[in-house]
Steps between C-alpha positions, in 0.01 A plus 500: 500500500625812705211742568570806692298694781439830596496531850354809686548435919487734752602828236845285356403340138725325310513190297568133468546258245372151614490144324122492611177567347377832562164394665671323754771790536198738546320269761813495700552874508106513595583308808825692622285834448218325743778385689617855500158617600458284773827568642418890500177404672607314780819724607425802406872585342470740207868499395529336217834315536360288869176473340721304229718344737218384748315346200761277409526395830164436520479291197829290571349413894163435315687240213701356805129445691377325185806256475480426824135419465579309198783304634287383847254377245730332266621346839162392597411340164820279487409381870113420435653309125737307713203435736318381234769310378558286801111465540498356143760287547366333814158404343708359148712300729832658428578617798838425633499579853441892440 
């Protein structure tokens, strides 16, 4: 079901038609104007365009952090399971010279 969104940002409002629910549309705008916010904050840029720009740079290092994060954990867990494995398998017996 397409819903469409007004969006106001930085004095340029337009609209978008989405195949998402409109409370999660509006939560997502809610964070890119904090994100906004918080980008005008911490460098002090008042053009509108680089405050833009230097959000979605923001947000794209601050995904890539999170994958990262989640990937050296998803590496972790499959290391302590095959741990756990091989400790299993030594007290059943089946251990095979692993």
């Amino acid at each position: 079901m397409a819903n469409e969104l007004v969006l106001d940002i930085l004095g340029t409002s337009f609209s978008i038609t989405v195949d998402e629910d409109k409370e999660y549309l509006q939560k997502v705008l809610s964070q890119y104007c904090c994100a906004i916010e918080n980008t005008q904050a911490i460098s002090g840029i008042n053009e509108p365009l680089n405050i833009a720009v230097l959000t979605g740079y923001l947000l794209c290092d601050e995904i890539n952090r999170i994958k990262q994060q989640l990937e050296n954990e998803s590496t972790e867990v499959n290391r302590r399971t095959m741990t756990l494995i091989s400790k299993l398998d030594k007290v059943l017996g089946n251990d095979k010279g692993n």
